[in-house]
C-alpha positions in Angstrom: -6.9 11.1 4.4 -6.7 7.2 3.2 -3.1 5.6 2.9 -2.6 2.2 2.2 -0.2 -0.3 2.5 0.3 -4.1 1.1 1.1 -7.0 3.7 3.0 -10.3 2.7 3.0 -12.9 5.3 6.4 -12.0 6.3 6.7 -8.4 5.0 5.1 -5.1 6.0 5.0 -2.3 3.1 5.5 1.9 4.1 2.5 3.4 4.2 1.6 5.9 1.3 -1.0 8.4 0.6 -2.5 7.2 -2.5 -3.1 3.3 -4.0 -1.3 3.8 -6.9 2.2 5.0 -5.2 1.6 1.9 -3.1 1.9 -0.7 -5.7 4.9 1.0 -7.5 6.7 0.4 -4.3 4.8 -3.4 -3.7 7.3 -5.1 -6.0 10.6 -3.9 -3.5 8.8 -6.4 -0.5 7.5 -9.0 -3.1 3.8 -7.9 -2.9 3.5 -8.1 -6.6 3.7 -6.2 -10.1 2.5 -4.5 -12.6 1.8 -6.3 -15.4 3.8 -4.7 -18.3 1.1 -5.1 -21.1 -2.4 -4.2 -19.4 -0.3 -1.9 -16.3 -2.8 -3.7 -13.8 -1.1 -4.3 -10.5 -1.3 -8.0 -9.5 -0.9 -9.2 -5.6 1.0 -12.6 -5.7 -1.1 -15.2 -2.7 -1.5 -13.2 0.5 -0.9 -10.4 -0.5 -3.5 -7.5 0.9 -4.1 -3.9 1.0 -4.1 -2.8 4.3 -6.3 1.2 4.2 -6.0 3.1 7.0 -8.2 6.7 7.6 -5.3 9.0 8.9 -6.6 11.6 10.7 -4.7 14.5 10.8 -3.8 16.2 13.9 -4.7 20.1 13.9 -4.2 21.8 16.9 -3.8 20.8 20.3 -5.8 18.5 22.3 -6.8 19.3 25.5 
């Protein structure tokens, strides 16, 4: 399972389990916005998307 995450140089956005969920929420740590008449999100300067490929833990490990 991918979730994502945007990084500002001095903020560090929740991770989320799908891209879209993750920039509705990149506006509250000034990652960006979403332009009102196309609905593209747009990353201000640094700004990136940070993926990460959770694995999820069934079981136990021995």
């Amino acid at each position: 399972m991918t979730r994502f995450r945007y990084i500002t140089p001095h903020r560090t956005g929740k991770w989320y389990p799908d891209l879209e969920t993750a920039q509705r929420h990149a506006c509250d740590i000034g990652a960006g916005f979403r332009d009102e008449r196309t609905g593209r999100f747009v990353a201000y300067i640094d700004t990136y998307l940070e993926e990460d490929e959770a694995e999820l833990a069934l079981g136990s490990v021995s």
